[in-house]
C-alpha positions as CSV (number, residue, x, y, z in Angstrom):
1,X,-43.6,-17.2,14.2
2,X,-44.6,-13.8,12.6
3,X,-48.6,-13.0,11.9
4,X,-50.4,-10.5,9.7
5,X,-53.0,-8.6,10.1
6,X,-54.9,-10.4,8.1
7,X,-54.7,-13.3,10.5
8,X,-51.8,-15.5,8.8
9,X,-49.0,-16.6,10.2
10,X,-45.3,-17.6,8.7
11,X,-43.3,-20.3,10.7
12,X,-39.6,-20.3,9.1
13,X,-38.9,-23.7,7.7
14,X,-35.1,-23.6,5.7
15,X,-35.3,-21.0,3.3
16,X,-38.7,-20.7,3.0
17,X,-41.9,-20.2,5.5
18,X,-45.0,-22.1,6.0
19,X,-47.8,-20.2,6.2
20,X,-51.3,-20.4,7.1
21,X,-54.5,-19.1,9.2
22,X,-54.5,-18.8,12.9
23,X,-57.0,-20.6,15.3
24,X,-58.8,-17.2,15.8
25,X,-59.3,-16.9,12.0
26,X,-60.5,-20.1,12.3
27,X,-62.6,-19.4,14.5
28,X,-64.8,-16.4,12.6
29,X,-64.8,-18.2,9.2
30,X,-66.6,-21.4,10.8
31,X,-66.0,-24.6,9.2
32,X,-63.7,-24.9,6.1
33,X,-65.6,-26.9,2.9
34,X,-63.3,-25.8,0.2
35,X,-59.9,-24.5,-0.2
36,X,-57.9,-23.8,-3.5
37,X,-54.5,-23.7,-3.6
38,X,-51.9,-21.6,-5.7
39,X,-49.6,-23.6,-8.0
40,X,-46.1,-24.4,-7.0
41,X,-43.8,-22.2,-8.9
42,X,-46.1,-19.7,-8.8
43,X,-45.0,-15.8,-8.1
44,X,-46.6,-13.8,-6.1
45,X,-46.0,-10.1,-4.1
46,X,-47.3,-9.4,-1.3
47,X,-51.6,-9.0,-0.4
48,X,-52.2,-10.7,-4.1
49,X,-54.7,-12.9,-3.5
50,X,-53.5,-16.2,-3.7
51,X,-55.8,-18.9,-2.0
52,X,-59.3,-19.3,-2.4
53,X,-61.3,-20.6,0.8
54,X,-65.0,-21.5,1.2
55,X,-66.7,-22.0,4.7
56,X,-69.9,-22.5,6.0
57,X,-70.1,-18.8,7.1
58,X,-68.4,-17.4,4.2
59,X,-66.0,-17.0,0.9
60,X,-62.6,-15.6,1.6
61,X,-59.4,-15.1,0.3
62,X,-55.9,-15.8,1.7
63,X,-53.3,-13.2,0.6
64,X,-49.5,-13.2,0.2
65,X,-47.6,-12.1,3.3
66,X,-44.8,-11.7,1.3
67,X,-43.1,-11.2,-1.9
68,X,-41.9,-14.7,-2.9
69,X,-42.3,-18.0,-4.5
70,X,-44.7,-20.5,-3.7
71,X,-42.3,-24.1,-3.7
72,X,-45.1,-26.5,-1.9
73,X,-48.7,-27.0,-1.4
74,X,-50.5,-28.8,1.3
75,X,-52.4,-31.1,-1.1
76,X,-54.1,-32.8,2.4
77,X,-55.7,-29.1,2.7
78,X,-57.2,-30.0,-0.7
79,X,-58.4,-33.1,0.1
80,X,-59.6,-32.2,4.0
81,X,-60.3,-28.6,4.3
82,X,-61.4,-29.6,8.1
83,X,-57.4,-29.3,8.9
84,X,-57.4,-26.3,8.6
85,X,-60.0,-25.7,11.4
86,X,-58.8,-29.2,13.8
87,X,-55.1,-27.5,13.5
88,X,-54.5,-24.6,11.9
89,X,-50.5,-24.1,13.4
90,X,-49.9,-27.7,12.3
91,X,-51.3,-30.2,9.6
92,X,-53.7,-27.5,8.4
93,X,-51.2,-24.9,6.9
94,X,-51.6,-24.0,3.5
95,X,-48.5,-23.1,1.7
96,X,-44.5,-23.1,1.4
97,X,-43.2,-19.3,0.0
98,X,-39.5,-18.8,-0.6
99,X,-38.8,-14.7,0.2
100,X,-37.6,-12.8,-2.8
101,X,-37.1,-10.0,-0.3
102,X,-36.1,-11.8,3.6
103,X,-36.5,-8.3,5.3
104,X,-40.2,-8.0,4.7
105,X,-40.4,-10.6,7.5
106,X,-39.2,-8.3,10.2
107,X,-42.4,-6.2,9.2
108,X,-44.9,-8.5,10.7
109,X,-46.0,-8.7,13.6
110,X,-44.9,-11.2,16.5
111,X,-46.9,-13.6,18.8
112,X,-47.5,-10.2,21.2
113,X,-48.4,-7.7,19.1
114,X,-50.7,-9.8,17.1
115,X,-52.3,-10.9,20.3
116,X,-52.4,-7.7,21.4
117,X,-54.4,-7.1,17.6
118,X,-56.8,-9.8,18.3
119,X,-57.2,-8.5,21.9
């Protein structure tokens, strides 16, 4: 897995990645009421702001790790934005992005460093 420093991680899954937030995110936004999801086919470069979440502490916004394509939504987030908080490296990830450019993944962090961020 490779994180940002904006508390996202990327789990390779075929030629694309899953991403969403990490526990610790999680953890300072509080409880998830709303999440809004990019479109599939959408195209996005990296930090454009691409999801739109809503807790009981605050309003955020989820950016693009990556340059890429967005090919798959979790729809259950949609429905249940409590997944995201009851497991965020599993049921609760948010979106599928196919790389336009594959080497911008080897400039994020891995499960070290970002712990080391997160300290």
């Amino acid at each position: 897995m490779k994180y940002t420093e904006e508390h996202e991680w990327l789990r390779a899954d075929g030629d694309a990645y899953v991403v969403g937030i990490t526990e610790h995110a999680t953890t300072q936004l509080g409880d998830l009421v709303f999440v809004e999801l990019p479109e599939v086919g959408t195209t996005v470069s990296k930090d454009d702001e691409i999801v739109v979440i809503e807790s009981v502490k605050a309003a955020s916004d989820i950016m693009a790790p990556i340059d890429g394509e967005i090919t798959e939504v979790n729809t259950a987030l949609a429905d249940d934005p409590s997944l995201a908080n009851s497991d965020p490296l599993g049921e609760g990830w948010f979106f599928k992005i196919k790389p336009s450019d594959a080497s911008q993944i080897d400039t994020l962090m891995d499960e070290a460093a970002y712990n080391a961020l997160i300290g």
